[in-house]
N, C-alpha and C positions, 0 to 999 in steps of 0.2 A: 294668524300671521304675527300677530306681540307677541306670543308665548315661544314660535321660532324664533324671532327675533333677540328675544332674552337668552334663549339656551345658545345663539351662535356668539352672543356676547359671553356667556359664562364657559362656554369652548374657549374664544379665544384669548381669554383672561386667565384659563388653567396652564393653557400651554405654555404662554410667557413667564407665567407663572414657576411652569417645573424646568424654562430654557437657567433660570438662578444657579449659581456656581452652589457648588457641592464642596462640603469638607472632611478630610476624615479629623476625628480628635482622637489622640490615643488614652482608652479610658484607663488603661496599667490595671491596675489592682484596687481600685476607687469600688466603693459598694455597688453594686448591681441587682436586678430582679431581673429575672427571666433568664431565657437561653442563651447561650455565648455565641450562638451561630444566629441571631436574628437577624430579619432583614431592613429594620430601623430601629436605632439606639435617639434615643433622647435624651438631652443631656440637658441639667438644669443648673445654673450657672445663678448660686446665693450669696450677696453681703450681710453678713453677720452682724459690721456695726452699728 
């Protein structure tokens, strides 16, 4: 009964989870790895100074 109890908490903490606004960022010509057609880009956003 705990162990359902965890997993209907860890359901409904995904969902709200994935309910988060979405963005697009246009990545131009910025260096990339992988395919141009993927279905998640990650973008990593560094200060230098």
């Amino acid at each position: 009964m705990k162990k359902l109890m965890i997993l209907l908490l860890l359901l409904v903490a995904a969902v709200s989870y994935a309910a988060e606004k979405r963005f697009v960022v246009p990545v131009g010509d910025s260096p990339s790895y992988g395919p141009d057609n993927a279905l998640v880009t990650v973008i990593e956003f560094i200060d230098f100074q």
